[in-house]
C-alpha positions, 0 to 999 in steps of 0.5 A: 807116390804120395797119397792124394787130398781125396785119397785121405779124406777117404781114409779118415772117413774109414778110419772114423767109421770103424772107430765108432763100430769099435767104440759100440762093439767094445762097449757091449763086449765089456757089458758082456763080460760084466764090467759096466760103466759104473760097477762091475757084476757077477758074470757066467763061469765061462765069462769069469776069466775073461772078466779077470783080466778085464778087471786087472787090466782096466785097474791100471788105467786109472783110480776112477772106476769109469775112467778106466774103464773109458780109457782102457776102452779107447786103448783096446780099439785103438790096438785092434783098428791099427792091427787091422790096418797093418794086416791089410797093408801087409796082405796088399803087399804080399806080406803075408796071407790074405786075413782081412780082404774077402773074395767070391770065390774064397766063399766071401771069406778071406783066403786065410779063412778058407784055407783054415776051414779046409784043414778044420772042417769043424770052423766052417760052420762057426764063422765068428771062430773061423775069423778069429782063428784066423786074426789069431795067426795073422797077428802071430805071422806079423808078431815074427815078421816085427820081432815081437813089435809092440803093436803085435805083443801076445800078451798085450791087455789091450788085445783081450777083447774081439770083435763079434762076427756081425761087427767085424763084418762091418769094419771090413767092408769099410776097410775094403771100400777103399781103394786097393791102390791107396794100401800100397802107399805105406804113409796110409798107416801115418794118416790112419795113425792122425785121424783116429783122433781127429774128432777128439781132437775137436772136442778138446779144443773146444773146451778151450783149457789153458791147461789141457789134461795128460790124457789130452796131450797126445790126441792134440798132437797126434799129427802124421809128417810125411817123409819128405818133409822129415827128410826135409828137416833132417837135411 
């Protein structure tokens, strides 16, 4: 059954929303870890490594400082947004172990969460680590489940950086505000996939180029076609 105009505009709002909490927690993060808009500094030794790979993957984005950091920011919340959204369609179908969705009797944690500070007793009082472990696994489930599919890579620059507990939070209720009936429907990841770039969209066109930049080729036709008319068309 194919999603309904209410039901996407509910999912854009979502997918919009948690863009921005990305956009802002992802930005601190950098920060964080020393690499600023304009320059990178010195940062604790615990936080060197991190800044390492940081450092090398941003490098490959671009030859400008800023833009680099700018797109590798885009890709890296992009990346987590999608996996988020995979997790929970998968989890909605009995995919694999509930890792997003919390529960009242799971002590407002997901079950995968609560199963973990069963055997780790230690990650009960560490929330932040609790919930990354748990992602950790999840994406490691979905990794073989995909064999090896993109999105999931362990070794992908774009999966360095983790939300904070606060801002996850966030990203979760929004994901769980929307209908568990719409997460059934597998074209919400299509959907999902087109309004991520809907408001850059916007601004590109705005500035009316003749001829756009590569960077913006792919948000301008970043456009989700639902089966049927795929069918349509290959018929």
């Amino acid at each position: 059954m194919a999603l309904s105009r209410e039901q996407r505009s509910q999912i854009r709002q979502a997918v919009l929303r948690c863009r921005q909490i990305l956009t802002e927690e992802f930005d601190q993060l950098l920060r964080q870890h020393g690499i600023l808009p304009e320059r990178i500094i010195s940062v604790p030794q615990d936080r060197q490594e991190v800044q390492r790979r940081l450092q090398e993957a941003i490098s490959r984005e671009a030859p400008d400082f800023r833009e680099a950091r700018e797109r590798y920011l885009k890709h890296a919340l992009f990346t987590f947004l999608n996996r988020l959204l995979a997790l929970r369609v998968a989890e909605v179908n009995g995919l694999i172990v509930e890792t997003v969705a919390t529960r009242p009797e799971y002590g407002d944690r997901s079950r995968r969460e609560r199963d973990l500070s069963d055997e780790h007793p230690e990650l009960a009082t560490q929330p932040e680590k609790l919930a990354h472990e748990a992602l950790r696994l999840a994406f490691s489930e979905m990794r073989e489940k995909m064999n090896e599919h993109l999105l999931f890579r362990s070794d992908s620059p774009y999966a360095i950086l983790m939300p904070r507990l606060p801002a996850y939070r966030q990203i979760r209720e929004v994901l769980m505000g929307l209908p568990e009936d719409v997460w059934h429907e597998f074209e919400l990841l299509g959907w999902a996939y087109q309004f991520s770039n809907s408001e850059e969209r916007k601004q590109i066109r705005r500035k009316r180029r003749r001829n756009p930049n590569p960077d913006d080729i792919p948000p301008l036709n970043q456009f989700y076609t639902v089966g049927w008319i795929v069918k349509a068309l290959v018929q």
